[in-house]
VOMARDREN-667674 format. One line per field, with one value per residue (C-alpha): residue number from 1; residue in three letters; x, y, z. Coordinates in nm, 4 decimals. Each point is the difference from the previous one (the first is absolute). Layout:
BEGIN
nr NUM, ...
rest ALA, ...
xx X, ...
yy Y, ...
zz Z, ...
***
This chain:
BEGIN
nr 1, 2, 3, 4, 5, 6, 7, 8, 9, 10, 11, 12, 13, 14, 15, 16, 17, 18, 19, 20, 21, 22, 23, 24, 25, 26, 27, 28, 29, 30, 31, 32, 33, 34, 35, 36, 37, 38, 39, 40, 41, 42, 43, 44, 45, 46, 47, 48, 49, 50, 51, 52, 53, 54, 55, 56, 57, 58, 59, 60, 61, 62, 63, 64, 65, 66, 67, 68, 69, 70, 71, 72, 73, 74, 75, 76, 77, 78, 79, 80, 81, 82
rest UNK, UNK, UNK, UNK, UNK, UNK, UNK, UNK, UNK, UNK, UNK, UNK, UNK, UNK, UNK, UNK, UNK, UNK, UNK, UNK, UNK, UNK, UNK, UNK, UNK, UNK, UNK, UNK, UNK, UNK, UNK, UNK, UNK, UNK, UNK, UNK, UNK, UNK, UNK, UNK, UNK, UNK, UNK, UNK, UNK, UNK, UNK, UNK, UNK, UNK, UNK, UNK, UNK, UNK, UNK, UNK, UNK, UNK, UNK, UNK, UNK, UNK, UNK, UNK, UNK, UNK, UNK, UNK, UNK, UNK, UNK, UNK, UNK, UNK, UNK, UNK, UNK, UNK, UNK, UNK, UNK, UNK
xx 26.6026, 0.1304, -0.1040, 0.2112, 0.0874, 0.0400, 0.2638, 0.1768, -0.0020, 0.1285, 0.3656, 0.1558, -0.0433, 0.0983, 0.3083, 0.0520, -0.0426, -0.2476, -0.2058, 0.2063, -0.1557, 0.0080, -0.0707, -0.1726, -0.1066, -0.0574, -0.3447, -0.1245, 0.0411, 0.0964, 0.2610, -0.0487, 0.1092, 0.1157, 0.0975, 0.3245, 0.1427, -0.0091, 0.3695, 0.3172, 0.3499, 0.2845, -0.1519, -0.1783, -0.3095, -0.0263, -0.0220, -0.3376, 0.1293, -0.2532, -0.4010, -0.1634, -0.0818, -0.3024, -0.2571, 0.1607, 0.3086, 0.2578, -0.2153, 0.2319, 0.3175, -0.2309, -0.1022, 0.3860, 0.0894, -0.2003, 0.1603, -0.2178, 0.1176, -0.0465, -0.2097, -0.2663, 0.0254, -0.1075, -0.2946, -0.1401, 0.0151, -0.1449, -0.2894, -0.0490, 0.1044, 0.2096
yy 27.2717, -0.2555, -0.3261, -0.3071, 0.0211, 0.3811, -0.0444, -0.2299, 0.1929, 0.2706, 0.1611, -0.0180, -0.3628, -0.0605, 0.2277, -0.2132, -0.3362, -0.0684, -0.2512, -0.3310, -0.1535, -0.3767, -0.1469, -0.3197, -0.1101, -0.3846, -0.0526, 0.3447, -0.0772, 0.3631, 0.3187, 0.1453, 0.2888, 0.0215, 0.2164, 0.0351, 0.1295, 0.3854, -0.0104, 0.0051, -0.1838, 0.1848, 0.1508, -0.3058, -0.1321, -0.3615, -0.2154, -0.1927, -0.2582, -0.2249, 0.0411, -0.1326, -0.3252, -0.1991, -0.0854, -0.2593, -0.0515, 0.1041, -0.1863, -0.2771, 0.2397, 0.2264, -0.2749, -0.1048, 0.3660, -0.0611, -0.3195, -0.3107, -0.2839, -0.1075, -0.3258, 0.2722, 0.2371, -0.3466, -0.0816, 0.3278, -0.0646, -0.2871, 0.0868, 0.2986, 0.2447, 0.1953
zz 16.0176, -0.2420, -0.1294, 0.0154, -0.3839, 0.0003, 0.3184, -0.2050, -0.2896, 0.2247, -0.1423, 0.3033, 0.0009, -0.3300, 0.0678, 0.3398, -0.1942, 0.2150, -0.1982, -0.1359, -0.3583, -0.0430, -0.3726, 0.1761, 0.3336, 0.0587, 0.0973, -0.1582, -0.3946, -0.0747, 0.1084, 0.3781, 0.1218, 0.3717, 0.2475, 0.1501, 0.2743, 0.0886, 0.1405, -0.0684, 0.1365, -0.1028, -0.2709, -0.1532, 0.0367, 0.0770, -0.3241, -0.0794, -0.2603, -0.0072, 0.0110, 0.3519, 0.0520, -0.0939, 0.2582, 0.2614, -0.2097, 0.2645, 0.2549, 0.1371, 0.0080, 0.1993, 0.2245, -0.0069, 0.1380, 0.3006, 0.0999, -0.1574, -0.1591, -0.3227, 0.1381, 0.1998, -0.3098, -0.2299, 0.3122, -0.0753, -0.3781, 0.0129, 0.2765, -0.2488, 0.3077, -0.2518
***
């Protein structure tokens, strides 16, 4: 059985392209490595351009998605709710 680290370290996964390398992260103060996606669409795996979000930063589009308003999404802000 494998670790984490020695999965990722795996050649197949390197080969695959697996794992996605980003410089910075906001938030982190250094280079993260993520996972991507283990499939393929026509050939190509889905891109990852940009690292993932800081905690609660895509909140209000979130909230947005599932049909409140930018008055309840400022409530819960401001209620500290979110």
């Amino acid at each position: 059985m494998y670790s984490v680290p020695q999965a990722l370290a795996h050649l197949q996964i390197a080969q695959r392209g697996m794992v996605a390398t980003f410089k910075s992260a906001p938030g982190v103060g250094r280079g993260i490595r993520i996972v991507r996606t283990g499939f393929k669409l026509n050939g190509e795996p889905p891109s990852v351009d940009t690292p993932p979000p800081t905690l609660g930063q895509p909140t209000a589009e979130v909230l947005a998605e599932l049909g409140h308003t930018e008055d309840e999404v400022r409530t819960l802000s401001r209620e500290k709710s979110i």
